[in-house]
C-alpha positions as CSV (number, residue, x, y, z in Angstrom):
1,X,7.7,67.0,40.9
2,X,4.7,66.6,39.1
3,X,1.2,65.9,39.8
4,X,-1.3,64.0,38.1
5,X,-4.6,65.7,38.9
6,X,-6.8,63.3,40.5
7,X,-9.7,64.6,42.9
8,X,-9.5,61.8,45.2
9,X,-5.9,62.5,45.7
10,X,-4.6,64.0,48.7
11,X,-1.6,66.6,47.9
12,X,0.1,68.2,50.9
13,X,2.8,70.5,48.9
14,X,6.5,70.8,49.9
15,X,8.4,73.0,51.5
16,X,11.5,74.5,52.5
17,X,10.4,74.0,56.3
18,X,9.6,70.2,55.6
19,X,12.8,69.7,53.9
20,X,14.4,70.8,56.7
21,X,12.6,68.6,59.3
22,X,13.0,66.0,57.3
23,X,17.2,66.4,57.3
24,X,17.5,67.1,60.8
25,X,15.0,64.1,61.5
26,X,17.3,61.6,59.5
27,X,20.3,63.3,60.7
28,X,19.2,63.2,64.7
29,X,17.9,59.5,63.8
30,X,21.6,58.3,62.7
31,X,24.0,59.7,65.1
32,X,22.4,57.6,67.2
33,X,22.2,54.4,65.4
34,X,25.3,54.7,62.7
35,X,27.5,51.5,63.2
36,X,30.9,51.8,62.9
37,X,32.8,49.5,60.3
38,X,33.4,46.2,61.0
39,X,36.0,43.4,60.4
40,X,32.9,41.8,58.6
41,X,32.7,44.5,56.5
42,X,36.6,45.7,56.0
43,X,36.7,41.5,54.7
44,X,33.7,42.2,52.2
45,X,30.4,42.2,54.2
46,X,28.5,44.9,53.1
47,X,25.0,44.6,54.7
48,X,24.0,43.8,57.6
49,X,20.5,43.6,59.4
50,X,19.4,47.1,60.1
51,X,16.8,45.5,63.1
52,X,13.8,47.5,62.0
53,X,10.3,46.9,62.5
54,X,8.8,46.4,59.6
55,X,5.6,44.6,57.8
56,X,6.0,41.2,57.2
57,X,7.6,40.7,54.0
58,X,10.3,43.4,54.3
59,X,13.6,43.7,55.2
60,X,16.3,46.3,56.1
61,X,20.0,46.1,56.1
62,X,22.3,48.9,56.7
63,X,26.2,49.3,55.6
64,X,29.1,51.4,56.5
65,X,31.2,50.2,54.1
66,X,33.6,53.3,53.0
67,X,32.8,52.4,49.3
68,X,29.0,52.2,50.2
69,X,28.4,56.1,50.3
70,X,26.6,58.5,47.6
71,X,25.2,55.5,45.6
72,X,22.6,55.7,42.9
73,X,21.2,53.2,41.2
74,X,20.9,49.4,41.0
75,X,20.9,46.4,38.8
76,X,20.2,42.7,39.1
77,X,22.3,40.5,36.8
78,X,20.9,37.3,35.3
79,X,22.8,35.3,38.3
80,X,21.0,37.3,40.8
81,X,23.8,39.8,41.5
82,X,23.2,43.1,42.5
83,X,25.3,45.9,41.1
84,X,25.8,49.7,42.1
85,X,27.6,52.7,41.2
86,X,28.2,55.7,43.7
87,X,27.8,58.8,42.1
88,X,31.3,60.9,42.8
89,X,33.7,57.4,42.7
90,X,34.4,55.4,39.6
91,X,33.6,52.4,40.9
92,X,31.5,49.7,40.4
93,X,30.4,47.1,42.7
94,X,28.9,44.3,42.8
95,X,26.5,42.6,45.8
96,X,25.2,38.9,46.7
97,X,23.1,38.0,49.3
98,X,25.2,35.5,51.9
99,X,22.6,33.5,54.5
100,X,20.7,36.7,56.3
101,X,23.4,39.2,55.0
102,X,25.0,40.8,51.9
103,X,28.8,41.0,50.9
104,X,30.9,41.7,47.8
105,X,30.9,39.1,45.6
106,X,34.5,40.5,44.2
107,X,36.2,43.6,44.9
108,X,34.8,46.9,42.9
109,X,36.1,47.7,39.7
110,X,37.5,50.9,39.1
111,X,35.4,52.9,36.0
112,X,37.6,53.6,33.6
113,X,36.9,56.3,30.6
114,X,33.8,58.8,31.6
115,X,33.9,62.4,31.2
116,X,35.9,64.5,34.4
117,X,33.0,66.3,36.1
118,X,30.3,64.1,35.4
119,X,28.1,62.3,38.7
120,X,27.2,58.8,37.9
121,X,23.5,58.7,38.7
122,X,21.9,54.8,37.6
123,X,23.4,51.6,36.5
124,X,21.4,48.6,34.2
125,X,22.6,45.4,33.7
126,X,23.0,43.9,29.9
127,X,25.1,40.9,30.7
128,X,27.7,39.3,29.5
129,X,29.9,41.8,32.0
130,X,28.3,44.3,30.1
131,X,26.5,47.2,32.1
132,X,25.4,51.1,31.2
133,X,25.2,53.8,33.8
134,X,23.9,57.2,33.3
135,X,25.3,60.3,34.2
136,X,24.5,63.9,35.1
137,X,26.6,67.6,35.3
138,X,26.1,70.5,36.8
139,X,24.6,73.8,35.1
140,X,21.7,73.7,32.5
141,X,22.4,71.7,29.3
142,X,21.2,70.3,26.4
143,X,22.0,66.8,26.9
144,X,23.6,64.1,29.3
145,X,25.5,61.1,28.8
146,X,25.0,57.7,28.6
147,X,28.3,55.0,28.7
148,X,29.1,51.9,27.8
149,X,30.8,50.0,30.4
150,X,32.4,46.1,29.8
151,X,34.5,44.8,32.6
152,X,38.0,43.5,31.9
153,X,41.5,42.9,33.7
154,X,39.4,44.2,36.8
155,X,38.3,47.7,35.6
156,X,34.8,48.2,34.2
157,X,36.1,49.9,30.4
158,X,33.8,52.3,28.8
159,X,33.2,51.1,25.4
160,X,31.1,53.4,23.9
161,X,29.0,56.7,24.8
162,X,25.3,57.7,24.0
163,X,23.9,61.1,24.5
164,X,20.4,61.8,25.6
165,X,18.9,64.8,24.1
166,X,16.6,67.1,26.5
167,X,14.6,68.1,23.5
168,X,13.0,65.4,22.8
169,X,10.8,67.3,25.6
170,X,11.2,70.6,24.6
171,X,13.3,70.8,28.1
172,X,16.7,71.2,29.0
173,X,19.0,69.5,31.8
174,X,18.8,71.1,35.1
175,X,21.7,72.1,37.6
176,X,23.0,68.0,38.7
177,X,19.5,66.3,37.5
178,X,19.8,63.9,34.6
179,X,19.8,60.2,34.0
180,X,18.6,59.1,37.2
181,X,16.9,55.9,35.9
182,X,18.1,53.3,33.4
183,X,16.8,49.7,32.7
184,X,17.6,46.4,29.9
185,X,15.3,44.3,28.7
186,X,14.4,43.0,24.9
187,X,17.4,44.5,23.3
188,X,15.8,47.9,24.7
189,X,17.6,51.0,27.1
190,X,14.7,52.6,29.0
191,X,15.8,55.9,30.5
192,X,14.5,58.3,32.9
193,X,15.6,62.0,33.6
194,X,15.4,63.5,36.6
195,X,14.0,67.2,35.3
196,X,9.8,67.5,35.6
197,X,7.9,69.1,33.6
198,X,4.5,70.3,33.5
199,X,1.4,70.0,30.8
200,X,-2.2,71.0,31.2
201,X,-1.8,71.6,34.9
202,X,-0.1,67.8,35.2
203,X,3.6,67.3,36.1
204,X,5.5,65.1,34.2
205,X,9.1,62.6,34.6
206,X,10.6,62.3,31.0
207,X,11.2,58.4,29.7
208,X,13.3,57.2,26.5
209,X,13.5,54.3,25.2
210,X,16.6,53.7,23.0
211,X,16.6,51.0,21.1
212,X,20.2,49.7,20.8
213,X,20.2,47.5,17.4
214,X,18.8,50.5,15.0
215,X,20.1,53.3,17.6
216,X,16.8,55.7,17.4
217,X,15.3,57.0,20.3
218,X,12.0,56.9,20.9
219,X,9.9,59.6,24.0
220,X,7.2,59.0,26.7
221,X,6.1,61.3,29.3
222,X,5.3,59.5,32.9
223,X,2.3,61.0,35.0
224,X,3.8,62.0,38.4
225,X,1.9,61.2,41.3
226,X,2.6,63.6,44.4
227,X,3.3,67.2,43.9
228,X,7.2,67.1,44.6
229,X,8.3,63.0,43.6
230,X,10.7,62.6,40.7
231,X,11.9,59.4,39.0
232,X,14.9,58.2,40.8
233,X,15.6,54.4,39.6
234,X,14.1,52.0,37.2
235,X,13.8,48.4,36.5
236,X,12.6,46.3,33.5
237,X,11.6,43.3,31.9
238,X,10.2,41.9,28.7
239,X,6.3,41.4,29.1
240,X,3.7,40.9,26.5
241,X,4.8,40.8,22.5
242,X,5.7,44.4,21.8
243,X,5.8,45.8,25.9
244,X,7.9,46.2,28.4
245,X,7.0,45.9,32.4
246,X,8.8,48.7,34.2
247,X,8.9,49.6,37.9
248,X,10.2,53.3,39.1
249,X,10.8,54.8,42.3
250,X,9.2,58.1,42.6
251,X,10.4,59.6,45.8
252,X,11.6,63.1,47.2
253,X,11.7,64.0,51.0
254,X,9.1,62.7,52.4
255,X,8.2,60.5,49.3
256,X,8.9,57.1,48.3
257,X,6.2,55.0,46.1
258,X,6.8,52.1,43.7
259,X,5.3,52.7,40.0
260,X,5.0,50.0,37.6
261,X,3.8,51.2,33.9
262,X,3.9,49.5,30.5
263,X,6.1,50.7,27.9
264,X,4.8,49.4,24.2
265,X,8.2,49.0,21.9
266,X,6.0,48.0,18.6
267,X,4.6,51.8,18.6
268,X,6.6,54.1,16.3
269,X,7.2,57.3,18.4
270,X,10.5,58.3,16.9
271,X,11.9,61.7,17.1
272,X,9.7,64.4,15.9
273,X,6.4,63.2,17.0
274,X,4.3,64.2,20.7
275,X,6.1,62.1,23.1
276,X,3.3,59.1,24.6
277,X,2.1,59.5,27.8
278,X,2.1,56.5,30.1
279,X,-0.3,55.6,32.6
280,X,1.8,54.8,35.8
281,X,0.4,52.6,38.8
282,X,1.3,53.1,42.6
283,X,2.5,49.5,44.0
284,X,3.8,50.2,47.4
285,X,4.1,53.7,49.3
286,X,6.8,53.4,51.1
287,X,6.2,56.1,53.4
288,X,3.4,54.4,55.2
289,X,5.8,51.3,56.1
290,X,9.3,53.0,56.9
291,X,10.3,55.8,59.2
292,X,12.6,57.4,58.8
293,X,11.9,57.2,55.4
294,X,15.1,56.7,53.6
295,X,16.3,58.0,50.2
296,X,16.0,55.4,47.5
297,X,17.5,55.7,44.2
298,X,17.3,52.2,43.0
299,X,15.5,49.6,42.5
300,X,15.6,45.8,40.8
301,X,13.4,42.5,40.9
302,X,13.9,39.1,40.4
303,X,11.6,36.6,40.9
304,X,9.2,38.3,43.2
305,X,11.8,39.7,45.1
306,X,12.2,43.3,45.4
307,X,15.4,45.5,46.3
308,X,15.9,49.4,46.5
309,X,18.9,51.0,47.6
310,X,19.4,54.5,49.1
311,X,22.0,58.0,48.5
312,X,22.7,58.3,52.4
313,X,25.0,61.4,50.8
314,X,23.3,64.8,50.2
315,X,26.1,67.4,50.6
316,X,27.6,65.5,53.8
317,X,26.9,62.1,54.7
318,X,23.9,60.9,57.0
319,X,24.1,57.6,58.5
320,X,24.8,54.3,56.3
321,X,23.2,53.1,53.1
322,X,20.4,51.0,53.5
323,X,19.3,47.6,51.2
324,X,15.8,47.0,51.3
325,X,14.4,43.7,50.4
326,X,10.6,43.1,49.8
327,X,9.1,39.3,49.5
328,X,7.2,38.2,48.3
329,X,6.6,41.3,46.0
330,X,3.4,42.0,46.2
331,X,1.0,45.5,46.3
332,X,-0.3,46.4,49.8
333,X,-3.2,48.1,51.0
334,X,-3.0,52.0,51.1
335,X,-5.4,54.7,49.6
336,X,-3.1,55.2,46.8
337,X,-2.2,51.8,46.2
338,X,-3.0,50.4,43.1
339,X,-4.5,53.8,41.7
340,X,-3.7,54.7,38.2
341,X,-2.8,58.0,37.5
């Protein structure tokens, strides 16, 4: 991914070799440890504790769950219930927190009405059984999709369909990278797409904001910074007049930090004009407090209370998804930490 260039910044650049290690450590790491399903989970418990050493503060909880593979995203509703979406099954599902463990608070609801061939990728919550998850394809393209989802007669119904042009960045789609990040808040959709891009030596995550009563889209660029991180989850909320607070994971093998950056929605950057450039924050880097280091894709917050989720699928599944839970949220001390970019 892209790199902000910052002197005091340390960059030790991918490659195929540390890819590799970084597989066969995870791999090595959960044959031992996988659990098998249990009647707790075949009767809705999802999570359990994952026994890690940790900082105080965090959390881990593991699942085998045969629904909980291949997920990608996550979403806090206003009753405090998580929600997921794997990325090859049509389902969604939805998570509450049950004394020192986690279980469904209803069985998933089969997606009904999105495009044959397309991965789901991120979920946000709108409420009012209302949610949007983002897609991605494979092969280069113009564009990606966006749907509409509202849950009824137990089966999340896809009401309607966006599409997310690539040109707003003078980019296109990349071979399975698109919406990897989608957040609500203020009446706003804040997207981001999983292709980088670089400017002036700096790499680059592309952010939208769609603004859902007039329909426009509006573009940002996000300062990456590592050399190899992309933008894998997002979460939102309405801050001062006119802004929005948004947190990101940036993460790759090896990679896993927090962001948080402000997003103005009063500042007319509609279609046609240099897409703003945000100035993104490092909260936690989650490399220095987890190993194995596992591969979040999504994030959500409530009330000082932080959760990402991981993809435990890349081409063949590796161990069980892990939950983890940070609080109270806070930034902790690293090099990085609290650096702007």
């Amino acid at each position: 991914m892209k790199m902000a260039a910052n002197s005091n910044l340390k960059i030790e650049k991918p490659s195929i070799s540390r890819r590799t290690a970084w597989i066969l450590t995870a791999a090595l790491f959960f044959i031992g440890c996988r659990p098998r399903a249990s009647g707790d989970e075949a009767a809705g418990t999802l999570f359990t504790s994952a026994k890690a050493s940790l900082e105080a503060g965090y959390t881990l909880f593991q699942s085998s769950h045969p629904d909980m593979i291949g997920l990608s995203g996550l979403a806090i509703d206003p009753a405090g219930t998580l929600w997921t979406v794997p990325e090859a099954k049509r389902l969604l599902i939805s998570i509450v927190r049950e004394g020192v463990s986690f279980r469904l608070s209803r069985q998933p609801f089969p997606i009904v009405g999105v495009d044959e061939g397309l991965d789901l990728e991120s979920i946000a919550a709108l409420g009012d059984s209302q949610f949007v998850v983002g897609s991605e394809a494979a092969g280069r393209r113009s564009s990606d999709k966006i749907f509409w989802l509202k849950l009824e007669n137990g089966y999340a119904r896809v009401t309607k369909a966006v599409t997310l042009e690539y040109r707003l960045w003078k980019i296109q789609g990349e071979d399975n990278k698109g919406v990897e990040g989608l957040c609500f808040a203020d009446n706003q959709l804040v997207v981001a797409a999983e292709p980088v891009f670089r400017s002036k030596g700096r790499r680059y995550a592309p952010i939208a904001r769609y603004e859902i009563a007039s329909a426009k889209w509006y573009a940002a660029q996000l300062p990456l910074t590592t050399e190899a991180g992309k933008i894998s989850g997002l979460y939102c909320r309405a801050a001062r007049d006119g802004e929005l607070s948004v947190r990101a994971i940036e993460r790759h093998y090896g990679i896993a930090r927090v962001l948080s950056f402000v997003l103005p929605i009063d500042v007319d950057q509609s279609a046609g004009r240099a897409a703003m450039t945000l100035s993104p924050r490092v909260d936690l880097d989650l490399a220095r407090i987890i190993r194995p280091l596992h591969n979040f894709e999504g994030i959500a917050e409530r009330e000082k209370e932080l959760f990402l989720i991981s993809d435990n699928h890349q081409s063949v599944t590796i161990g069980p998804t892990h939950l983890l839970r940070y609080s109270p949220y806070r930034r902790t001390r690293s090099p990085d930490v609290g650096k702007p970019y």
